[in-house]
Biopython code that builds the backbone (N, CA, C, O; Angstrom):
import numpy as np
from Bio.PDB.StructureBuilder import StructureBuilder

atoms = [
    (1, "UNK", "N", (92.792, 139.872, 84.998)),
    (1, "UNK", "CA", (93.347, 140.912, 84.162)),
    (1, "UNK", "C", (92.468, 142.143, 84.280)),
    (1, "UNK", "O", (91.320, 142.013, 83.855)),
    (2, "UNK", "N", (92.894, 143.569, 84.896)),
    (2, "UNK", "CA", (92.205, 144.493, 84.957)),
    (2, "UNK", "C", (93.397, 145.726, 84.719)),
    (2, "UNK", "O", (94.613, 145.535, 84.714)),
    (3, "UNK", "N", (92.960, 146.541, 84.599)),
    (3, "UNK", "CA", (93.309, 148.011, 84.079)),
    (3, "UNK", "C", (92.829, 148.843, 84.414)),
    (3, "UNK", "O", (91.668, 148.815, 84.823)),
    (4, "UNK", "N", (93.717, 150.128, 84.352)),
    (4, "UNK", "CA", (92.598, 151.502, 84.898)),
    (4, "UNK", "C", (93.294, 152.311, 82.892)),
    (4, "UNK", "O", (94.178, 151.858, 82.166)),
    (5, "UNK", "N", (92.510, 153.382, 82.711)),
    (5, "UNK", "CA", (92.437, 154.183, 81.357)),
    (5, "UNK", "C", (91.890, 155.403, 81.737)),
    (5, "UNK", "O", (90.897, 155.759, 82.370)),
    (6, "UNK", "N", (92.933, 156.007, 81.102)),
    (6, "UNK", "CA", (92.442, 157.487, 81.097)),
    (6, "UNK", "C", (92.313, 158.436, 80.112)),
    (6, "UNK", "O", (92.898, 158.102, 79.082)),
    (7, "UNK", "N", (91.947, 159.134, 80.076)),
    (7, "UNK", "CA", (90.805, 159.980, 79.155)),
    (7, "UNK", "C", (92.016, 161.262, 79.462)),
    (7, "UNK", "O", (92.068, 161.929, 80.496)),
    (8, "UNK", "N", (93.113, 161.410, 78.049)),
    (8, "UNK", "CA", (93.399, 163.169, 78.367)),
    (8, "UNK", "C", (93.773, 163.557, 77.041)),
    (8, "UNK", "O", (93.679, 162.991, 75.952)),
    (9, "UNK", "N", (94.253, 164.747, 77.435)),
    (9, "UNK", "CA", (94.468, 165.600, 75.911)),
    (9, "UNK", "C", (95.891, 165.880, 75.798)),
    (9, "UNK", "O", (96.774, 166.122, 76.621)),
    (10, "UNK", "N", (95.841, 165.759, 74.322)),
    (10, "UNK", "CA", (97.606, 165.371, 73.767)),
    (10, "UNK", "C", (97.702, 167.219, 74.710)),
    (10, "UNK", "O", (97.001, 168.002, 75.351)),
    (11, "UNK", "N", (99.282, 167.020, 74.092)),
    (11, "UNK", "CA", (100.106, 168.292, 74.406)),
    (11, "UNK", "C", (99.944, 169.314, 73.291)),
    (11, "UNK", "O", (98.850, 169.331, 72.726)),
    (12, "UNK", "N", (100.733, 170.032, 72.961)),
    (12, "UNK", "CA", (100.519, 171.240, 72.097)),
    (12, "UNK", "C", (101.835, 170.386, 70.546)),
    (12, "UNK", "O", (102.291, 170.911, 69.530)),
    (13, "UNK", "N", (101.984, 169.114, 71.056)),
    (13, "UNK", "CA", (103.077, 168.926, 69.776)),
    (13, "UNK", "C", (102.281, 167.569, 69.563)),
    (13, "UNK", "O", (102.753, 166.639, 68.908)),
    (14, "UNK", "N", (101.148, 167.537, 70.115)),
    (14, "UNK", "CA", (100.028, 166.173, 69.566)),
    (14, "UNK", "C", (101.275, 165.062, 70.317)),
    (14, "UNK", "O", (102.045, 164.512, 69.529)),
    (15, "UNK", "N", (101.374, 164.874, 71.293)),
    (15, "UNK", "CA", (101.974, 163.915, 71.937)),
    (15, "UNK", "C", (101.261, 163.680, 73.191)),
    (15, "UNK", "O", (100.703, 164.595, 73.798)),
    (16, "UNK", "N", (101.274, 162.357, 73.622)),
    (16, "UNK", "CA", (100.876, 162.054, 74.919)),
    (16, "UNK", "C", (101.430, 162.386, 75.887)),
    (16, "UNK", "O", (102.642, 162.230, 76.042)),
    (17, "UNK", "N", (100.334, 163.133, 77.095)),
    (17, "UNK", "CA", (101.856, 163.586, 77.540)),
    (17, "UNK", "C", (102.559, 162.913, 78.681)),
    (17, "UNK", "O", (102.104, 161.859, 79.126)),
    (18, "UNK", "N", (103.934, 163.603, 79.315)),
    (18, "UNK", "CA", (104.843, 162.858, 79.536)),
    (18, "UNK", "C", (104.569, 162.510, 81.355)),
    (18, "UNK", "O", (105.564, 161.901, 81.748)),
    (19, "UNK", "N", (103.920, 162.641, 82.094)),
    (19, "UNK", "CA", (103.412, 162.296, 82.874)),
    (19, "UNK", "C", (102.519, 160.603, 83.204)),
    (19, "UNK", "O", (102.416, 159.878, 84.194)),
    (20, "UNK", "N", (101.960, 160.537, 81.622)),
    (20, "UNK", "CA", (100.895, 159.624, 81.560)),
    (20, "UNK", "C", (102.503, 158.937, 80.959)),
    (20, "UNK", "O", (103.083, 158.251, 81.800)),
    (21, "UNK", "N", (103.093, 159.067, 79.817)),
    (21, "UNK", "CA", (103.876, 158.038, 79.776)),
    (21, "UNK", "C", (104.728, 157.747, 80.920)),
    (21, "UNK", "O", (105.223, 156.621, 80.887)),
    (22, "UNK", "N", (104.980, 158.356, 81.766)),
    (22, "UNK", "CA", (106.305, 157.773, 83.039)),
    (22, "UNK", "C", (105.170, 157.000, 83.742)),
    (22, "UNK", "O", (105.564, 156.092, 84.475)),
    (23, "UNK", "N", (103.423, 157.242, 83.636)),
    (23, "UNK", "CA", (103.073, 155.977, 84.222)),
    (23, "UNK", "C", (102.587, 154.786, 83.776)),
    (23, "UNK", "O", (101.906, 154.017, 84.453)),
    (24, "UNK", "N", (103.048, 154.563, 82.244)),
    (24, "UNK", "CA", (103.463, 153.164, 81.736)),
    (24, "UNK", "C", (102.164, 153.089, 81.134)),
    (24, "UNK", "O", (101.781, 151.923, 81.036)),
    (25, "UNK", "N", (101.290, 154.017, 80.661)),
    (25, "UNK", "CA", (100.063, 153.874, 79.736)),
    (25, "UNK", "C", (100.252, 153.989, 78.276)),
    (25, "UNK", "O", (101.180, 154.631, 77.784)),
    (26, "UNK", "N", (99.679, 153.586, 77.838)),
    (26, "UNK", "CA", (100.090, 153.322, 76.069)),
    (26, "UNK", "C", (98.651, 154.109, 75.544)),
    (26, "UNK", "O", (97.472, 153.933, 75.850)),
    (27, "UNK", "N", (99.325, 155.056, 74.611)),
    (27, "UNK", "CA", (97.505, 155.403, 73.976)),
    (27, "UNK", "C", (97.227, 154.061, 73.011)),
    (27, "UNK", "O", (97.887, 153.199, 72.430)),
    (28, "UNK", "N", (95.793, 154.448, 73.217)),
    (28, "UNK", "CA", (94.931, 153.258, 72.446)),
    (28, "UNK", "C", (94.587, 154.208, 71.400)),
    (28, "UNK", "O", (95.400, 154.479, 70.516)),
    (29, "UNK", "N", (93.170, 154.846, 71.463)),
    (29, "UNK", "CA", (92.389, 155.598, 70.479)),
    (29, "UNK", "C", (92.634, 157.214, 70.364)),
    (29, "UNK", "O", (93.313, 157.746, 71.243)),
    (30, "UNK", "N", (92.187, 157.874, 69.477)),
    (30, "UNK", "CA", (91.632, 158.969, 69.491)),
    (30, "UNK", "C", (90.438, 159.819, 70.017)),
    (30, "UNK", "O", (89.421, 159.184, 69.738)),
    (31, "UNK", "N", (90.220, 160.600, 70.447)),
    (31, "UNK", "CA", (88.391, 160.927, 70.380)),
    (31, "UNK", "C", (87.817, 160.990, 68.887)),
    (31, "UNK", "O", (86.616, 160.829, 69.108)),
    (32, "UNK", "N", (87.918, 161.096, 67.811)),
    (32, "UNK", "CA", (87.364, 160.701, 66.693)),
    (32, "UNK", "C", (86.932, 159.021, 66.134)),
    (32, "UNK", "O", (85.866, 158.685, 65.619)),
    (33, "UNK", "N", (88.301, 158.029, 66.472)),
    (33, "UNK", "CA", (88.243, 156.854, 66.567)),
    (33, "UNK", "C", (87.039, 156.562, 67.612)),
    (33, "UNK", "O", (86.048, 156.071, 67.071)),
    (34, "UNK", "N", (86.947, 156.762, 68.933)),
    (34, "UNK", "CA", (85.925, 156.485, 69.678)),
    (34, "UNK", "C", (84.952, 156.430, 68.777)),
    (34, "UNK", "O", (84.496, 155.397, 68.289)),
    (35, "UNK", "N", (84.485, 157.979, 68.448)),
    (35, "UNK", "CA", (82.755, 158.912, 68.099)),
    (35, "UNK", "C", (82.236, 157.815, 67.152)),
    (35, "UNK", "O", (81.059, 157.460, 67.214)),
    (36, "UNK", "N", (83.499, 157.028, 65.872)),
    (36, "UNK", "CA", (83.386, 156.529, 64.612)),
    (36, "UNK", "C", (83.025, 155.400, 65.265)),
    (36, "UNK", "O", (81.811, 155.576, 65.365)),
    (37, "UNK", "N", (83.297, 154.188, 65.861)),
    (37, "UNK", "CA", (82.721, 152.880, 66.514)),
    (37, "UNK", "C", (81.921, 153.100, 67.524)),
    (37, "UNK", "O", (80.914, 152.399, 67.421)),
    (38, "UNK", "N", (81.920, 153.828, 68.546)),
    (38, "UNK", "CA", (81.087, 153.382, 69.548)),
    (38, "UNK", "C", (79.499, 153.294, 69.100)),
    (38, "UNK", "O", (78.736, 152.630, 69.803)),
    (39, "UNK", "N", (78.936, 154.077, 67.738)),
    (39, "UNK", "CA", (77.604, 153.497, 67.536)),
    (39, "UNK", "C", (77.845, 152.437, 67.232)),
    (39, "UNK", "O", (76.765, 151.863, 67.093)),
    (40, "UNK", "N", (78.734, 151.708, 67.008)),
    (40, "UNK", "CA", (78.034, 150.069, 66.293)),
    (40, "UNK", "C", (77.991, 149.152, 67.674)),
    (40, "UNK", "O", (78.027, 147.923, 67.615)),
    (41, "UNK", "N", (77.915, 149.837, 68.847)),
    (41, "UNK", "CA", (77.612, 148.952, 70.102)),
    (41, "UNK", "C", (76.830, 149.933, 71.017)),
    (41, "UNK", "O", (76.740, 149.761, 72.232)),
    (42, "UNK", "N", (76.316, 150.887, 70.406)),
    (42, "UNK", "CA", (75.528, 151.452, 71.622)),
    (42, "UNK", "C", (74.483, 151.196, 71.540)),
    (42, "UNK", "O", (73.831, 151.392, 72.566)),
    (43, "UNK", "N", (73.779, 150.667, 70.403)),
    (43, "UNK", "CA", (72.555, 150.074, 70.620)),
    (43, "UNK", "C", (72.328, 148.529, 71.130)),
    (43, "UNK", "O", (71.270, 147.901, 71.155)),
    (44, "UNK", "N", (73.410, 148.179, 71.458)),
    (44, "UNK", "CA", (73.486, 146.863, 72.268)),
    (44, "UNK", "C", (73.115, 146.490, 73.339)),
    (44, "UNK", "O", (72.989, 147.429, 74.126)),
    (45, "UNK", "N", (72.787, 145.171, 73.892)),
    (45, "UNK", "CA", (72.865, 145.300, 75.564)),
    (45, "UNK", "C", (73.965, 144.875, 75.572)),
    (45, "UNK", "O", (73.960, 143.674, 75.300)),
    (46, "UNK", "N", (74.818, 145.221, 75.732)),
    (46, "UNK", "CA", (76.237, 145.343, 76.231)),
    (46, "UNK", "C", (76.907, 145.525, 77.343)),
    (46, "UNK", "O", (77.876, 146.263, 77.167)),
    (47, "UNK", "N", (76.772, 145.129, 78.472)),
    (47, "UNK", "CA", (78.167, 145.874, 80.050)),
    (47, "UNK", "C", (79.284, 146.551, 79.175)),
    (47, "UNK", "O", (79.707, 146.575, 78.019)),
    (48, "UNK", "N", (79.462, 146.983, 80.180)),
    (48, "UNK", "CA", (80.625, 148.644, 80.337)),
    (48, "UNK", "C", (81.768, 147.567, 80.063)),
    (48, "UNK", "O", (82.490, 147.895, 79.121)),
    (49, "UNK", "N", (82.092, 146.379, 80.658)),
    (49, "UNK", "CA", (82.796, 145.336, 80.594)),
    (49, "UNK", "C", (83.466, 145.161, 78.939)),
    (49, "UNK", "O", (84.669, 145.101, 78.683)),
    (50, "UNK", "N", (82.241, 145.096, 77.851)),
    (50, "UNK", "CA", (81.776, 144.351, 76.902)),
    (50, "UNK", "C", (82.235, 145.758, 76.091)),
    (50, "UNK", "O", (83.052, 145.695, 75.172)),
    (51, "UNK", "N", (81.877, 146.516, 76.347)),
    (51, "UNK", "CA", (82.156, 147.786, 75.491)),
    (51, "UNK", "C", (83.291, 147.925, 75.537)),
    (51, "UNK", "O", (83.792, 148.282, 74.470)),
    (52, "UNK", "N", (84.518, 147.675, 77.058)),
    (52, "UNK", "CA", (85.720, 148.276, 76.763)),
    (52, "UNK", "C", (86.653, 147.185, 75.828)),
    (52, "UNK", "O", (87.668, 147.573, 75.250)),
    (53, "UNK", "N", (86.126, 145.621, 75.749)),
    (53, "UNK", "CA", (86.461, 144.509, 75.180)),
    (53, "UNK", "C", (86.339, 144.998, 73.792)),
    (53, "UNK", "O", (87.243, 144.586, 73.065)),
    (54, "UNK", "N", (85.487, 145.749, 73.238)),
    (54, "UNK", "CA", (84.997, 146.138, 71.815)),
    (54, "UNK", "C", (86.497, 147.312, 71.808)),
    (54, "UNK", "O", (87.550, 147.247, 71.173)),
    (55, "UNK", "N", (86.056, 148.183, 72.672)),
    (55, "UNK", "CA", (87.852, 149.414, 72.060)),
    (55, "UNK", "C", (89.079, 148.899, 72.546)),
    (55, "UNK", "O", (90.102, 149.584, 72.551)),
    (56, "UNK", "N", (89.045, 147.945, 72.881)),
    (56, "UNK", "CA", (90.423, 147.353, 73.110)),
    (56, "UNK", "C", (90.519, 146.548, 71.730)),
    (56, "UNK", "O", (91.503, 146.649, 70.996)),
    (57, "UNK", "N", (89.008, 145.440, 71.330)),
    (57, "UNK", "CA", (89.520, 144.866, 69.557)),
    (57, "UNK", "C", (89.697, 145.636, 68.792)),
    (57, "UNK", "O", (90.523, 145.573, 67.882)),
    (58, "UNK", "N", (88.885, 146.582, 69.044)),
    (58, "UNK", "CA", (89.196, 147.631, 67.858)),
    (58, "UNK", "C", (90.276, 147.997, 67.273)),
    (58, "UNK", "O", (90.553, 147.854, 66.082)),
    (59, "UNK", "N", (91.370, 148.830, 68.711)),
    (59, "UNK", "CA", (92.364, 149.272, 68.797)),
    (59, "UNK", "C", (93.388, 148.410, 68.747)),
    (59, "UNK", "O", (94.459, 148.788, 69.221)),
    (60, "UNK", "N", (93.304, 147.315, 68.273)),
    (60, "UNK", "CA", (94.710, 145.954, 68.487)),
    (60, "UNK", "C", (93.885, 145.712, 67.038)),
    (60, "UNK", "O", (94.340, 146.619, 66.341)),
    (61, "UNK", "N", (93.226, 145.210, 66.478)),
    (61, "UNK", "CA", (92.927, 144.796, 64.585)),
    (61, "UNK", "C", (92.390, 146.116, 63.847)),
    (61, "UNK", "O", (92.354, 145.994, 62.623)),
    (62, "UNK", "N", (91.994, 147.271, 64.318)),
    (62, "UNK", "CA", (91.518, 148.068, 63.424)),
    (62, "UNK", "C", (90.031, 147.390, 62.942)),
    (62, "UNK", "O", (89.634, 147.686, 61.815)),
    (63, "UNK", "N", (89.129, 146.398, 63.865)),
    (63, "UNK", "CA", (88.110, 146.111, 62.947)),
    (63, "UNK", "C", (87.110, 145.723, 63.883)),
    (63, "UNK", "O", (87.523, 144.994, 64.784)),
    (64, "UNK", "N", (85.659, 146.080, 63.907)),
    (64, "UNK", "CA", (85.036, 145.101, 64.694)),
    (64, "UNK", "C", (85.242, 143.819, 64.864)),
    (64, "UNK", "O", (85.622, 143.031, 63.997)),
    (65, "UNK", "N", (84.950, 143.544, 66.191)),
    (65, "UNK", "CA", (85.157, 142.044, 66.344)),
    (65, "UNK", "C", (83.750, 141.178, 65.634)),
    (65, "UNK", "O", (82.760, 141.837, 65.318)),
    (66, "UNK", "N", (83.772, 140.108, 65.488)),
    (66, "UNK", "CA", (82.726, 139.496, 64.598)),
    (66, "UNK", "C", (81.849, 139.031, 66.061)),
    (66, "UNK", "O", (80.652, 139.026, 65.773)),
    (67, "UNK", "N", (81.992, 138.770, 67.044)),
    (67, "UNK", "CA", (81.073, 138.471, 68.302)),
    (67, "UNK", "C", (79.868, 139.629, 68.753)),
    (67, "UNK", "O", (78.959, 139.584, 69.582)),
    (68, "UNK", "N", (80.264, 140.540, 67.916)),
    (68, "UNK", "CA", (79.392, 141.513, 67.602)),
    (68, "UNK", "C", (77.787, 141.513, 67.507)),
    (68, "UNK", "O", (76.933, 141.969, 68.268)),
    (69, "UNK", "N", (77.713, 140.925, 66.456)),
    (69, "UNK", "CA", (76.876, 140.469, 65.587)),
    (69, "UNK", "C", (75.428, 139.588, 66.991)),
    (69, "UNK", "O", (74.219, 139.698, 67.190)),
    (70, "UNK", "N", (76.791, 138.659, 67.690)),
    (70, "UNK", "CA", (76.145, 137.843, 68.842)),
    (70, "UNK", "C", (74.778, 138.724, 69.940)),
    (70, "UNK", "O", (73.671, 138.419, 70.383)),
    (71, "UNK", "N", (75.727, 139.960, 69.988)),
    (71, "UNK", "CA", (74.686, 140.522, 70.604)),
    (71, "UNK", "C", (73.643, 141.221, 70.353)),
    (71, "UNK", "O", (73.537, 141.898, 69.330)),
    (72, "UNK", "N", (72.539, 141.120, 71.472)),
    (72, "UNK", "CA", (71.565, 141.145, 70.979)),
    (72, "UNK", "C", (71.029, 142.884, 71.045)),
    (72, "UNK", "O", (71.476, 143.646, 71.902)),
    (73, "UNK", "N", (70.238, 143.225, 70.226)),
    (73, "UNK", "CA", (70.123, 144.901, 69.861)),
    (73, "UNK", "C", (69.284, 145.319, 71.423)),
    (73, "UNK", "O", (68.654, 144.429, 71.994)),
    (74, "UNK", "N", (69.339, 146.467, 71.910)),
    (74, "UNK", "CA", (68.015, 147.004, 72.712)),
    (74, "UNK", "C", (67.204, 146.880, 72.202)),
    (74, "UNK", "O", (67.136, 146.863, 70.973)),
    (75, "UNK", "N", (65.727, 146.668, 73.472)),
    (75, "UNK", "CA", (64.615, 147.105, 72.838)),
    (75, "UNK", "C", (64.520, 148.566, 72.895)),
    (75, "UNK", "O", (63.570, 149.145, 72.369)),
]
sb = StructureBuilder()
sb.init_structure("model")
sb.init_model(0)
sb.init_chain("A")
sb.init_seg("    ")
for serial, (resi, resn, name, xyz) in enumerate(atoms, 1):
    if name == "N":
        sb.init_residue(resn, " ", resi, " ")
    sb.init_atom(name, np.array(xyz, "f"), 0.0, 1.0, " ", f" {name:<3s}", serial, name[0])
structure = sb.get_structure()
């Protein structure tokens, strides 16, 4: 199971725009949603892997995942 995601900016009517939808991408987050979670895993050792597993739970329950916790902080 792999994916590609892309990073763009709504339209002028806050819609995704219609390019990215004819190629079958679904928005996930916001850039505010990002800014608000990504500290509770950047001090992690975490893979890029592990991080996108975190905004994908995020974005499907609205909540950290509890495996969270599992990992272990940077030194």
């Amino acid at each position: 199971m792999g994916g590609e995601g892309y990073i763009v900016e709504f339209t002028k009517d806050y819609d995704v725009p219609k390019d990215v939808k004819d190629a079958d991408f679904k928005y996930v987050l916001g850039k505010e949603d990002l800014e608000n979670i990504l500290p509770f895993i950047q001090n992690k050792m975490a893979s890029s892997r592990t991080v996108a597993e975190f905004i994908i739970h995020y974005a499907i329950t609205d909540c950290t995942p509890a495996w969270l916790d599992d990992i272990p902080n940077k030194q």
